[in-house]
N, C-alpha and C positions, 0 to 999 in steps of 0.2 A: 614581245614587241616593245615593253614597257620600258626595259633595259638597253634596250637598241636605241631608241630615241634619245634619253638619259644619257646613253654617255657621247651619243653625238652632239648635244646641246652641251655637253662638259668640253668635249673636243674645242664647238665653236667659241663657245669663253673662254677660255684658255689662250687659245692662237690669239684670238683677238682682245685680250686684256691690255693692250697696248694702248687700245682707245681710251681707254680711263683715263691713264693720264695725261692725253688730249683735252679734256673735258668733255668728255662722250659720257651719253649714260644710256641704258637698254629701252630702250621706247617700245619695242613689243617685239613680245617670243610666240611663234604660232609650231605647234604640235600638231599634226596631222597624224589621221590613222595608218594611211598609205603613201606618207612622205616623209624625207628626209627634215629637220627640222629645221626652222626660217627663225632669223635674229633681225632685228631693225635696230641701230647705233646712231643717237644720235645728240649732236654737237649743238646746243642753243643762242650759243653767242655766233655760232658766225653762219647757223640755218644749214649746215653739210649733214647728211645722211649717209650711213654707210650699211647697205643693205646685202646680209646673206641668204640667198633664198636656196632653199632646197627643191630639190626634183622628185618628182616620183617615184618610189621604189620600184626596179625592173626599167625603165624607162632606159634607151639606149645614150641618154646623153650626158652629160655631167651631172657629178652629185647636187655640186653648189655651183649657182653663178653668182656672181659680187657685183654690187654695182655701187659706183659713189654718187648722190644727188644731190646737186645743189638746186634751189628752188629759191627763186626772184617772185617779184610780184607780177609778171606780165610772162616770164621764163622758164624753162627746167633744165638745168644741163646734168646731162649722165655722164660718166663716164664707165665701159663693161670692160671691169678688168681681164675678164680670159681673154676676151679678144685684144685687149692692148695685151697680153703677155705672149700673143704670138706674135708681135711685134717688135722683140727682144730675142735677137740669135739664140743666147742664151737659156729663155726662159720657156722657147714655143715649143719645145719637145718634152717639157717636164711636166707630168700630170697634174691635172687640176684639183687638186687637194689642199681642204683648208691650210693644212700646215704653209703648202707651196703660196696659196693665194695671201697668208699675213706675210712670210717671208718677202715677196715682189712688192704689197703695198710698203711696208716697211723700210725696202730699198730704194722701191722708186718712186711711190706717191707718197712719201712723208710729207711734202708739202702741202701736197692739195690738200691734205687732211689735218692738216696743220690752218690751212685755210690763209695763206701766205701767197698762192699764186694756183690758179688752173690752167686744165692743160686746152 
């Protein structure tokens, strides 16, 4: 179980080392016994969070969900990438897989995560 975990938390840094040189930095990793592993990314000049949360193993639904969060003083706005990726001809019949989920942010929210404009 210990190796399964491991090289999924390698998987999620990996895909997502992109955020480094955003100025992102790892704000917390959660290891669970009967879950897929959880990364929080986060950006301190412009407050954007980019959170990969894992599912429970066996669980019928995706491995990982993605979410971007920004956080205002009175506000929170999310943005759930799977669900903006079935909103791309393109992107809504391709599995939800971290590889697939940096690929899509990468093409199509480099900005928000850039912290340049939201959607």
């Amino acid at each position: 179980m210990k190796e399964f975990q491991l090289e999924n938390l390698l998987l999620i840094l990996n895909h997502f080392y992109f955020l480094i040189y955003e100025h992102y930095v790892v704000k917390d990793i959660t290891i669970g016994l009967r879950s897929y592993p959880s990364v929080i990314f986060k950006n301190h000049q412009s407050g954007i969070m980019v959170q990969v949360c894992g599912s429970d193993l066996g669980c019928e639904c995706n491995n990982y969900e993605i979410y971007i969060i920004k956080r205002k003083l009175f506000s929170t706005k999310i943005i759930n990438v799977s669900k903006l990726m079935n909103d791309y001809e393109l992107w809504k019949d391709k599995e939800k897989t971290i590889p697939n989920y940096s690929d899509f942010i990468q093409e199509k929210l480099l900005f928000v995560i850039k912290g340049e404009k939201w959607l």
